[in-house]
MARRO-869382 format. One line per field, with one value per residue (C-alpha): chain; x, y, z. Coordinates in nm, 4 decimals, m for minus. Example, Ala and Ser with C-alpha at 12.3 -4.5 7.8 and 13.67 -1.06 7.14 Angstrom:
chaine <- [A; A]
px <- [1.2300; 1.3670]
py <- [m0.4500; m0.1060]
pz <- [0.7800; 0.7140]
END
This chain:
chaine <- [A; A; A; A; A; A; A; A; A; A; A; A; A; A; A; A; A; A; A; A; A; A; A; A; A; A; A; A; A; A; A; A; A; A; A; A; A; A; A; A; A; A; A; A; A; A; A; A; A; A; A; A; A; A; A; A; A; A; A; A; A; A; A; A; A; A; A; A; A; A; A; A; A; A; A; A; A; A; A; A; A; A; A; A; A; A; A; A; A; A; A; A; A; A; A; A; A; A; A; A; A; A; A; A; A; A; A; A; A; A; A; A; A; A; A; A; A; A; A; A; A; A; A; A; A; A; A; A; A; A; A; A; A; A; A; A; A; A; A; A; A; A; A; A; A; A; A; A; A; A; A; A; A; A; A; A; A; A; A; A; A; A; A; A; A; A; A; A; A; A; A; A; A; A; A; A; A; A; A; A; A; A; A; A; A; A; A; A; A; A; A; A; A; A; A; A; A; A; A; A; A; A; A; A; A; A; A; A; A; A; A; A; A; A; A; A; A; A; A; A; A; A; A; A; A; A; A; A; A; A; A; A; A; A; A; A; A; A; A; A; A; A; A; A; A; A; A; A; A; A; A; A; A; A; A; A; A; A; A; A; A; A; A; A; A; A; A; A; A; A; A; A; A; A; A; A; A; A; A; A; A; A; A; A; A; A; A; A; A; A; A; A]
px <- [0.0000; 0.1077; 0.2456; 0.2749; m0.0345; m0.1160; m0.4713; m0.4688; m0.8211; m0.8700; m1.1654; m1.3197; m1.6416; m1.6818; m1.7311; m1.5582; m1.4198; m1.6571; m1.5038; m1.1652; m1.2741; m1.4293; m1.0492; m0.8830; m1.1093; m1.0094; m0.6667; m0.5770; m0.7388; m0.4745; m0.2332; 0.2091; 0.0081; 0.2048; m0.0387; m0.0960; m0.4377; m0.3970; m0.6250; m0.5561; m0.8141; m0.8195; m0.9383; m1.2547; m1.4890; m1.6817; m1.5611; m1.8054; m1.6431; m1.2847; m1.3752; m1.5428; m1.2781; m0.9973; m1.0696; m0.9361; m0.5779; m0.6382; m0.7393; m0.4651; m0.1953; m0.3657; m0.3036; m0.5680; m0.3996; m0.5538; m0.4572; m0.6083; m0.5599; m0.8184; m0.5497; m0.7407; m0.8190; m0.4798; m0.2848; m0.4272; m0.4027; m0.0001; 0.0635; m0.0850; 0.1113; 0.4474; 0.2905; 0.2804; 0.5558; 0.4434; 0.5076; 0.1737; m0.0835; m0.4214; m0.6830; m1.0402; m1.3071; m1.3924; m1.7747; m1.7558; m1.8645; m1.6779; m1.9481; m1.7188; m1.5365; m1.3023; m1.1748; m0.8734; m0.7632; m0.9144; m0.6304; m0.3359; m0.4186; m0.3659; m0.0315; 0.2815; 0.2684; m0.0915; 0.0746; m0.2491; m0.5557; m0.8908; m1.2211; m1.5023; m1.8218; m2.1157; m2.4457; m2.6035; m2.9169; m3.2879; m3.4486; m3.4302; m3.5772; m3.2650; m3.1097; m2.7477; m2.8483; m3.0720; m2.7578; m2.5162; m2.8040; m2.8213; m2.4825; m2.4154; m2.4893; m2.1400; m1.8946; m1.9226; m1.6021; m1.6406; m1.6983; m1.4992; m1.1675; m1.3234; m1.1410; m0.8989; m0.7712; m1.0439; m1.3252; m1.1258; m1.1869; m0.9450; m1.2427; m1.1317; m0.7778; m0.4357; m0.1172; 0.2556; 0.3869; 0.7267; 0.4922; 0.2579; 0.6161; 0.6947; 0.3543; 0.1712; m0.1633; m0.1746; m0.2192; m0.3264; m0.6390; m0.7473; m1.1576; m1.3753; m1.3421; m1.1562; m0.8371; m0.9146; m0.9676; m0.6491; m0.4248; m0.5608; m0.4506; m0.1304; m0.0869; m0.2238; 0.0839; 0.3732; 0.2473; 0.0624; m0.1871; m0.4986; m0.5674; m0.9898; m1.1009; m1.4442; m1.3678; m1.6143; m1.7455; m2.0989; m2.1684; m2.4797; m2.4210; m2.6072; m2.5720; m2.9118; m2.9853; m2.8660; m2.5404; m2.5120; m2.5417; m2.3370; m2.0713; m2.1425; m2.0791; m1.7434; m1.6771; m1.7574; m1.5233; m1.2547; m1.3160; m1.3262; m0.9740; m0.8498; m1.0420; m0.7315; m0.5530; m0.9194; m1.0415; m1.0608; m1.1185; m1.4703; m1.8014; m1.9279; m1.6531; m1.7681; m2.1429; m2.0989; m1.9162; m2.1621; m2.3907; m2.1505; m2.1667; m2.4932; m2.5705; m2.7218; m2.4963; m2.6519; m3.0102; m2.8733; m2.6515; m2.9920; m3.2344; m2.9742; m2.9363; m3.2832; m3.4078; m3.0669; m3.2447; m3.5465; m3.3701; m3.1591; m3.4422; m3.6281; m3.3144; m3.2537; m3.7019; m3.6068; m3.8389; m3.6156; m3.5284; m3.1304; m3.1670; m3.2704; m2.9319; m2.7729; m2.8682; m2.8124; m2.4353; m2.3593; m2.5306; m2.3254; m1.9909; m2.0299; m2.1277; m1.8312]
py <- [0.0000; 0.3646; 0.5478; 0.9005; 1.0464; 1.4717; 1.5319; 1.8619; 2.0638; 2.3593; 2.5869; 2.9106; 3.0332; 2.6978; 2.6042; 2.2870; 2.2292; 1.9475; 1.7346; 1.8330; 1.7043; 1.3866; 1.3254; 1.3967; 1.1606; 0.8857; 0.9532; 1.0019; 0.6786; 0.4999; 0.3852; 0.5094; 0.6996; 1.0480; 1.2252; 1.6326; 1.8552; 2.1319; 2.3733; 2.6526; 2.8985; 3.0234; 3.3905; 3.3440; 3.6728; 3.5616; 3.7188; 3.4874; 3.1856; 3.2688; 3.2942; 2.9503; 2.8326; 2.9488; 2.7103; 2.4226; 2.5507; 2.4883; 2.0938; 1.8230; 1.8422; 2.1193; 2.4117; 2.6698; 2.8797; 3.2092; 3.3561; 3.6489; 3.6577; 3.3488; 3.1883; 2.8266; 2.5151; 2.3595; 2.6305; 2.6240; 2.2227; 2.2845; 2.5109; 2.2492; 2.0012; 2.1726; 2.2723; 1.8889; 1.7160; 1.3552; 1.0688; 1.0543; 1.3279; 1.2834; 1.5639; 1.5925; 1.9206; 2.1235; 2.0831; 1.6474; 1.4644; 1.1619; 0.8968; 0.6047; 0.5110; 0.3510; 0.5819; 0.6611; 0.2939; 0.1987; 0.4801; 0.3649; m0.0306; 0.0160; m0.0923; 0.1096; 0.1121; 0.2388; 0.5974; 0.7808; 0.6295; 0.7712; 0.7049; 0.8116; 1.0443; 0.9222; 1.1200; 1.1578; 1.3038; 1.3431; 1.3598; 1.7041; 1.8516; 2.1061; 2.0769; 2.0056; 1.7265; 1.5958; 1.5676; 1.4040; 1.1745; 1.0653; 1.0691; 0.8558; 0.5216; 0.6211; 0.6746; 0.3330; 0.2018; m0.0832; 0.1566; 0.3926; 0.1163; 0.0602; 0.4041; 0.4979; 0.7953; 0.9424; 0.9476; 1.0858; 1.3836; 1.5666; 1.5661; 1.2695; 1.0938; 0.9980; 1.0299; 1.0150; 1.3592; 1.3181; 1.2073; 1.5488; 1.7492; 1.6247; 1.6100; 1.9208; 2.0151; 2.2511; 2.5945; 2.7618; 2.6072; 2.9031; 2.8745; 2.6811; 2.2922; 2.0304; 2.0987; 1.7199; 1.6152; 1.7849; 1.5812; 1.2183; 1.2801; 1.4315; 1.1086; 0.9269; 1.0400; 0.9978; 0.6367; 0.6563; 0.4705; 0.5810; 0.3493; 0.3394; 0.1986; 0.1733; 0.4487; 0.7707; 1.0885; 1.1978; 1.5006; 1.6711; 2.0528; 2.1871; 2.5079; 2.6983; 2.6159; 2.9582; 2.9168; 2.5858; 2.6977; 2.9698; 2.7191; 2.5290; 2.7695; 2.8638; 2.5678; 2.5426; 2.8110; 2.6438; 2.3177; 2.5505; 2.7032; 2.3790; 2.1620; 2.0249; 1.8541; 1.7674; 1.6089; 1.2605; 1.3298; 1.5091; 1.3864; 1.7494; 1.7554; 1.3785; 1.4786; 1.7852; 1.5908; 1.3109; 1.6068; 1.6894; 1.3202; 1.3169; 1.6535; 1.7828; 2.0307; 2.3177; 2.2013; 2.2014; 2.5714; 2.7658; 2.6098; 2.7517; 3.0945; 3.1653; 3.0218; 3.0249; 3.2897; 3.1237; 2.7983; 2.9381; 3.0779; 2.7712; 2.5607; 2.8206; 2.8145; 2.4425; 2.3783; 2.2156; 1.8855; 1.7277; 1.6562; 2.0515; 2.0887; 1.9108; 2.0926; 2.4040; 2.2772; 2.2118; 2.5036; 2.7147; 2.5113; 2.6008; 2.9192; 2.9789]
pz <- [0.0000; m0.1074; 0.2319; 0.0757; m0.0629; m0.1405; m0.1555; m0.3770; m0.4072; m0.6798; m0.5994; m0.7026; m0.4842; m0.3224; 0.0219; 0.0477; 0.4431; 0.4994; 0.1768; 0.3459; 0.7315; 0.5726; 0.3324; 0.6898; 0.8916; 0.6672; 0.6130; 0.9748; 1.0483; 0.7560; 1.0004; 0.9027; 0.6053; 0.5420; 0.4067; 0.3732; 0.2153; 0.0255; m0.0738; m0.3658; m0.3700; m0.7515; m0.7393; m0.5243; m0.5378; m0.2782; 0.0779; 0.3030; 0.0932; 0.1301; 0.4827; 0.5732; 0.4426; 0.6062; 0.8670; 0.6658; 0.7741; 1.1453; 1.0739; 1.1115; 0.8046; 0.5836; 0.4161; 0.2539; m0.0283; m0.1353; m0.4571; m0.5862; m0.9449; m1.1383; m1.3268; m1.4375; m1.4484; m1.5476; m1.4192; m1.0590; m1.0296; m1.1960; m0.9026; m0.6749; m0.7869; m0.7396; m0.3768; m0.3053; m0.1091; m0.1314; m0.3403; m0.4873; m0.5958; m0.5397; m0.7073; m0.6195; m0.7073; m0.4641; m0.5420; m0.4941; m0.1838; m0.0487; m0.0763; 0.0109; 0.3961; 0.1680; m0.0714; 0.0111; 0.0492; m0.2622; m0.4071; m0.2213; m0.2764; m0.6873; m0.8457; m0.8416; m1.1995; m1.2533; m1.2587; m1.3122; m1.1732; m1.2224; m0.9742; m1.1879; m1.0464; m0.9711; m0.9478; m0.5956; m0.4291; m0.5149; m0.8927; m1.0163; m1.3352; m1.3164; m1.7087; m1.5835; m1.3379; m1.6580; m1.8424; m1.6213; m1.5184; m1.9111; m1.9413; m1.6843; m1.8148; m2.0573; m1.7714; m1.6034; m1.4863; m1.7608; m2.0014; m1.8814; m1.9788; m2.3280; m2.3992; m2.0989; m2.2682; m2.3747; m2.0952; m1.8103; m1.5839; m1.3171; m1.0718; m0.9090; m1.0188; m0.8583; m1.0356; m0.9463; m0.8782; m1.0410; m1.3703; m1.2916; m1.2857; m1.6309; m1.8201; m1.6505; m1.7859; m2.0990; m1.9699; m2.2790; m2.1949; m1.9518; m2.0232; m1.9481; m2.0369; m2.2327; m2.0389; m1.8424; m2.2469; m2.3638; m2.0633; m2.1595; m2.5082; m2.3870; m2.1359; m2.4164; m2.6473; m2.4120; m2.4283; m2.0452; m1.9896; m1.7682; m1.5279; m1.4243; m1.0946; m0.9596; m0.6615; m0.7399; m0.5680; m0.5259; m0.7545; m0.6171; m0.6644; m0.9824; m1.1617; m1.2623; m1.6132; m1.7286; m1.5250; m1.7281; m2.0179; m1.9978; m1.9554; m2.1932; m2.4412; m2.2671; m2.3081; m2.6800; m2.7428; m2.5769; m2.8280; m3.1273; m3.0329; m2.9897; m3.2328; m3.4290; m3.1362; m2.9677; m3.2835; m3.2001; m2.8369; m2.9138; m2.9083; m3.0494; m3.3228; m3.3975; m3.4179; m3.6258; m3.8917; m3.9338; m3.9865; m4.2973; m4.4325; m4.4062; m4.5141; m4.1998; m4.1106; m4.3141; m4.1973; m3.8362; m3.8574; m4.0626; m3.7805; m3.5245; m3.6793; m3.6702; m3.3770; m3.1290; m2.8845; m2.8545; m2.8316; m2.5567; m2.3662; m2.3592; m2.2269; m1.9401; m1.9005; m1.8062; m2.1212; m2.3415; m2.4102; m2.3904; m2.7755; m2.7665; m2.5892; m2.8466; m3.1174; m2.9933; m2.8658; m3.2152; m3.3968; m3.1489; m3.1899; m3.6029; m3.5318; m3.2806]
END
């Protein structure tokens, strides 16, 4: 079993002390375990946040780190990687909830040479009719941990996954992707190409926090931009990119980009109205990724 293990947690206007009390009730109970939490606080604008969770520096072996200037998703979890003093480096979202008393074991009890090892998400909590928890609920059928190892590379996320640090040091995440999403995408291709295999267990969090539909997609186009910048390297790694071509060979895509242009803003306002559909959301993902 792995005796050195960095829990490392990027957030931006989360609370998040009771994930870190429930990481440090199990890891304190892991007996000759030498472990550490660390907290990076990427540009919070939210005073009553920043101050809940300053607390997180009084508990047993942690460390709450405010900086001021919002530098990213790869950037902040780069920073918290160099931060780290152990052996192994294990990232987790600020907005996840550990679901399982043996999660951290489940971590240190893989192989030395499964170098990054990802848990997987799971959804939690009661039905809602909010769009985002519509999503990941339909989604979630596709991120099984057997499905999940039909393509290791490809459906991974940095919400939940362990890696050696020394690896981390070498291959950090790609920091010219400072927007929203795809920069989880863009590191299991780069793993993918220095020949490094993901590694998926069956070891997730409980996802329960849900943006207002507006909020999501807001994101979601964010995001879109992000894929557009970086469609050349993403192309094989995209479901979007994927769809919008089988439009082409199928000669959709025009049908598809004229619907979007002239309904978009009605499309839009139905989707944040919790009125639409996901294959609404579809379509209007991939009018606005042709349009982007």
């Amino acid at each position: 079993m792995k005796k050195s293990l960095s829990i490392l947690i990027p957030t931006r206007n989360d609370h998040c002390t009771e994930l870190v009390k429930s990481l440090v009730e199990q890891a304190s109970s892991i007996k000759n375990l030498d472990y550490e939490v660390i907290v990076a606080d990427d540009g919070s604008t939210e005073g009553a946040v920043i101050a809940g969770n300053r607390m997180i520096s009084n508990m047993s072996n942690c460390r709450y780190i405010i900086r001021r200037e919002n530098v990213g998703r790869a950037a902040i979890r780069n920073f918290l990687a160099q931060e780290a003093k152990n052996e192994w480096l294990l990232f987790i979202d600020s907005d996840m909830t550990i679901i399982n008393s043996h999660f951290l074991i489940q971590y240190l009890n893989t192989k030395n040479y499964e170098v990054v090892v990802y848990g997987g998400y799971k959804i939690i909590g009661e039905e809602m009719h909010n769009l985002r928890f519509q999503y990941e609920r339909a989604s979630e059928r596709m991120h099984t941990c057997r499905k999940r190892r039909e393509r290791p590379n490809l459906d991974f996320h940095t919400s939940n996954f362990m890696i050696l640090r020394s690896l981390m040091l070498e291959h950090p995440l790609d920091t010219n992707y400072r927007g929203y999403g795809y920069e989880d995408v863009a590191y299991g291709k780069q793993l993918k190409d220095a020949g490094i295999k993901i590694t998926h267990i069956n070891n997730s969090v409980g996802f329960s926090k849900f943006e207002r539909n507006c909020d999501f997609i807001a994101k979601t186009e964010e995001s879109l931009r992000t894929l557009k910048a970086h469609q050349k390297e993403l192309h094989d790694y995209s479901h979007i990119i994927l769809f919008t071509e089988r439009l082409r060979k199928y000669h959709m895509r025009g049908v598809i980009n004229s619907l979007y242009k002239k309904s978009h803003n009605k499309w839009r306002k139905r989707l944040c109205e919790g009125k639409g559909s996901l294959l609404l959301l579809k379509l209007y993902k991939a009018g606005y990724y042709i349009n982007s």
